[in-house]
C-alpha positions as CSV (number, residue, x, y, z in Angstrom):
1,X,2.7,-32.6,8.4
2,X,4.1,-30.7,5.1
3,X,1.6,-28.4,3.6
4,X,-0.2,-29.3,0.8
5,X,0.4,-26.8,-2.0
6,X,-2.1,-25.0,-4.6
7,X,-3.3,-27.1,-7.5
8,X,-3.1,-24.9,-11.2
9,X,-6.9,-24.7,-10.5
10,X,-6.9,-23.1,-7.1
11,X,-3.8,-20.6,-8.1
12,X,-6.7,-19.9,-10.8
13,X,-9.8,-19.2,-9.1
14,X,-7.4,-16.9,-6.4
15,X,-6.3,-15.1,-9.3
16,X,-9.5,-14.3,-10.4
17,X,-10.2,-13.0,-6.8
18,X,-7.8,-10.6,-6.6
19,X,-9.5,-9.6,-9.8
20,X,-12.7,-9.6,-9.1
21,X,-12.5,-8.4,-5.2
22,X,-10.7,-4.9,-6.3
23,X,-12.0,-4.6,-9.4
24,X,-8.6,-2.7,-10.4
25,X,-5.9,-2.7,-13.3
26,X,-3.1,-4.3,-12.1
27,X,0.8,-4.8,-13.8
28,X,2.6,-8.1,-13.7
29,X,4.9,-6.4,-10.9
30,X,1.8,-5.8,-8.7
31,X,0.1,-8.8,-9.1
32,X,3.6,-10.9,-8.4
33,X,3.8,-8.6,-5.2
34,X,-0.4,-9.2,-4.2
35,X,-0.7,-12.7,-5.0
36,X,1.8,-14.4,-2.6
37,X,0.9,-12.0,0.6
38,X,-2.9,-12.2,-0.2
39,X,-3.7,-15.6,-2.3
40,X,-0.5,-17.6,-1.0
41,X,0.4,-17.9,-5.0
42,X,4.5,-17.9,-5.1
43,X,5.7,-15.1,-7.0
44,X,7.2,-17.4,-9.4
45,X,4.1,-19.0,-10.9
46,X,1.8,-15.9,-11.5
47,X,3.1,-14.8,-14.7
48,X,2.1,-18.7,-15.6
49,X,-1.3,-18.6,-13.9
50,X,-2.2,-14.8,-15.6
51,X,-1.1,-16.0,-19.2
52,X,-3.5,-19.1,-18.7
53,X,-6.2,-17.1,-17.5
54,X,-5.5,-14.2,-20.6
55,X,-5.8,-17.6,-23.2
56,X,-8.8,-18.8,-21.7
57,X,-10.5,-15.5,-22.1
58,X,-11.0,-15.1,-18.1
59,X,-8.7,-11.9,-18.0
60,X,-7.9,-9.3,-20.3
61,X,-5.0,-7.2,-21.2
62,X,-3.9,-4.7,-22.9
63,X,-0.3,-2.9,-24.1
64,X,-0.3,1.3,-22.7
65,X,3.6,2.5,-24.0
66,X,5.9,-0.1,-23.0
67,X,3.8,-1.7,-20.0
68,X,1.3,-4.6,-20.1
69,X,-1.9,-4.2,-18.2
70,X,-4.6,-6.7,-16.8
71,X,-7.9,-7.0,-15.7
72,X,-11.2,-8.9,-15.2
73,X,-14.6,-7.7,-13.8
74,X,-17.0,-10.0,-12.7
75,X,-19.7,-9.6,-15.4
76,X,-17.4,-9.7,-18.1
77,X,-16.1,-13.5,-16.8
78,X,-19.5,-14.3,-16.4
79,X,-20.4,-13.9,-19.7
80,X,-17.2,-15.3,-20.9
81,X,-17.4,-18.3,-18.7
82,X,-21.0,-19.3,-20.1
83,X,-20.2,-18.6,-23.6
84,X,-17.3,-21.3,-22.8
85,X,-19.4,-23.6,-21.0
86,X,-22.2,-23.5,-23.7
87,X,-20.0,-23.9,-26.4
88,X,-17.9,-26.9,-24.3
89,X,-21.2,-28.4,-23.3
90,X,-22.3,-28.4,-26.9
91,X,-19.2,-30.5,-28.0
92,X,-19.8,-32.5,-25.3
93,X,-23.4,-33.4,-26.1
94,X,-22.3,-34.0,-29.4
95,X,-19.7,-36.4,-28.6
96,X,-22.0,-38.3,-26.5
97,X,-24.5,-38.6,-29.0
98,X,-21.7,-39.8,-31.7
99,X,-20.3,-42.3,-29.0
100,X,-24.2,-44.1,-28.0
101,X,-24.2,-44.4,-31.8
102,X,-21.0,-45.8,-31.9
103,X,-21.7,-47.9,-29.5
104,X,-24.8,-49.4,-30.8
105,X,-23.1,-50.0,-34.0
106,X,-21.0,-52.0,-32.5
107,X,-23.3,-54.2,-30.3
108,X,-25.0,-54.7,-33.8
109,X,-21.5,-55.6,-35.4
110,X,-21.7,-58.3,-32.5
111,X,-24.0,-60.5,-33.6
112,X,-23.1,-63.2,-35.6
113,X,-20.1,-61.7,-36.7
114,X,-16.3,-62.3,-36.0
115,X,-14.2,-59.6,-35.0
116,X,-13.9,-57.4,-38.4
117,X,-11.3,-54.5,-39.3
118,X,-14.8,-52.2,-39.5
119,X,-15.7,-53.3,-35.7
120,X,-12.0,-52.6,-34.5
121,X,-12.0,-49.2,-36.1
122,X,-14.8,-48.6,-34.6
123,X,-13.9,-49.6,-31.3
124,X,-10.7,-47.3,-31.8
125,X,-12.8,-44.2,-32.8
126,X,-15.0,-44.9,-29.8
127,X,-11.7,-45.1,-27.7
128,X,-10.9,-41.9,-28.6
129,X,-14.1,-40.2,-28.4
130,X,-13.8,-41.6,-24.4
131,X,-11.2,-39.3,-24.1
132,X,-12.3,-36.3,-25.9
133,X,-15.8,-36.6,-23.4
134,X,-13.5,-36.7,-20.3
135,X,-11.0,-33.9,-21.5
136,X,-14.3,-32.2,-22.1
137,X,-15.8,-32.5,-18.5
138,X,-12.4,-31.7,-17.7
139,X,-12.5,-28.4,-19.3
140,X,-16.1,-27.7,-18.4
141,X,-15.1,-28.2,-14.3
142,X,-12.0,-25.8,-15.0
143,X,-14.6,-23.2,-15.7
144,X,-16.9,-23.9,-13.3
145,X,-13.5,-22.9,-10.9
146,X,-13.7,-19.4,-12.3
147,X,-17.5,-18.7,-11.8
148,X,-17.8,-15.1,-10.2
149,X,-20.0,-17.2,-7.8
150,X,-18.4,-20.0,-6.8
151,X,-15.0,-17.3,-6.0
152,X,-17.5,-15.2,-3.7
153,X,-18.6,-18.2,-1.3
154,X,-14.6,-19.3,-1.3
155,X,-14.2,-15.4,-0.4
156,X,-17.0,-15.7,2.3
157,X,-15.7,-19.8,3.5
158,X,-12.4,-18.0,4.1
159,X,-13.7,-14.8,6.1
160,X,-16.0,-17.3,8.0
161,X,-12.8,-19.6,8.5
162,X,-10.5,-16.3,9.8
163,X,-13.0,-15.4,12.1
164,X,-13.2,-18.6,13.7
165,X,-9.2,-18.4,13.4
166,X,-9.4,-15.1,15.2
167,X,-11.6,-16.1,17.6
168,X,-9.5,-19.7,19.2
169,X,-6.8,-17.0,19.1
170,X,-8.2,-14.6,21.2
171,X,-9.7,-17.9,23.7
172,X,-5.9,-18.5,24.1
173,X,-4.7,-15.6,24.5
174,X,-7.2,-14.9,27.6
175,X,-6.7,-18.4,29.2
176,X,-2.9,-17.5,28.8
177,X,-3.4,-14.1,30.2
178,X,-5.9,-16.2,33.0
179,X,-2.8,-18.9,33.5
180,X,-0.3,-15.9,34.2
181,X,-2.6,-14.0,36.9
182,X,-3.7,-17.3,38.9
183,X,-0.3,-19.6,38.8
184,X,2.0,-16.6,38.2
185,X,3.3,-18.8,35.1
186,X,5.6,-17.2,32.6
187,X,4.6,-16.9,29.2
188,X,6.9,-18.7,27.7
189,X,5.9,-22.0,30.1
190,X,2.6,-21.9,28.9
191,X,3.5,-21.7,25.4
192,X,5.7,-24.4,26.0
193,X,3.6,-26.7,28.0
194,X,0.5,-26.2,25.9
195,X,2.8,-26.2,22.1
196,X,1.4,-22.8,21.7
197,X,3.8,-21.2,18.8
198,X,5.5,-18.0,20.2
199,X,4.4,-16.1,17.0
200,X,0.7,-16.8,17.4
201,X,-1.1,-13.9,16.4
202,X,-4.2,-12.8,14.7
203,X,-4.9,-13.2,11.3
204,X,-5.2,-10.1,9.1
């Protein structure tokens, strides 16, 4: 089956790794270098990804003579990311409050009443306000992709995950090593007969 590709949100939060993991200064060059081998972001979309993270606040930069430096420690995009979420949350309470009254003005324009230019203006401005909430929660759950600790138990799922990688690897490699002193099978027959790939190796 083809393999599913990063969503903008997961090239995010493995941005932010790289970031937070080293805790270095790193170049555009260097990071378009790091990101594919370590984070599997193609070289072509980091510039992208870093600009969108440097707008949002998650990553910050700075000109030194005629080069562009970036970085991002994990307290600072901890502090940046709730100052965000408060302030998102905030609209997003506020929205909700304006729609519920919205909406009961409406329910009260119900009764006994014809549809009225005032009730379908209301009904558009309550539309609208539907969409601001979800573009809000929208917003809110692109932060919550960021958080210094939600990337550190993605870090820790994917060490867990390599280790279990490492270890089938290292079962088939013995039962193939088994195979070839008891049967006196080549190599290349086992990996055959089983659809072991010939490059199977361990994962770094």
């Amino acid at each position: 089956s083809k393999k599913k590709g990063l969503s903008f949100e997961e090239k995010r939060a493995r941005m932010m790794e790289i970031f937070f993991e080293t805790k270095d200064v790193f170049q555009l060059k260097d990071l378009e270098k790091i990101a594919p081998k370590e984070k599997g972001i193609t070289s072509m979309s980091v510039k992208e990804i870093l600009q969108s993270l440097v707008d949002d606040g998650m990553v910050d930069t700075d000109r030194i003579g005629t080069s562009n430096y970036f970085w991002a420690f994990p307290s600072k995009a901890l502090h940046a990311r709730k100052r965000k979420l408060e302030e998102l949350e905030s609209q997003f309470a506020e929205s909700s409050q304006k729609k519920d009254a919205l909406q009961k003005s409406i329910e009260k324009s119900k009764t006994g009443r014809e549809d009225t230019a005032e009730r379908a203006a209301l009904l558009k401005e309550l539309a609208a306000l539907r969409q601001k909430k979800e573009q809000l929660k929208t917003e809110i759950d692109k932060y919550r992709e960021c958080d210094p600790d939600v990337v550190e138990e993605m870090r820790q799922t994917n060490q867990v995950a390599k280790e279990a990688a490492n270890r089938w690897t290292d079962n088939i490699f013995s039962i193939k090593s088994w195979a070839k002193r008891k049967f006196g099978f080549e190599e290349s027959r086992i990996d055959k007969g089983f659809g072991i790939p010939e490059d199977l190796d361990y994962i770094d």
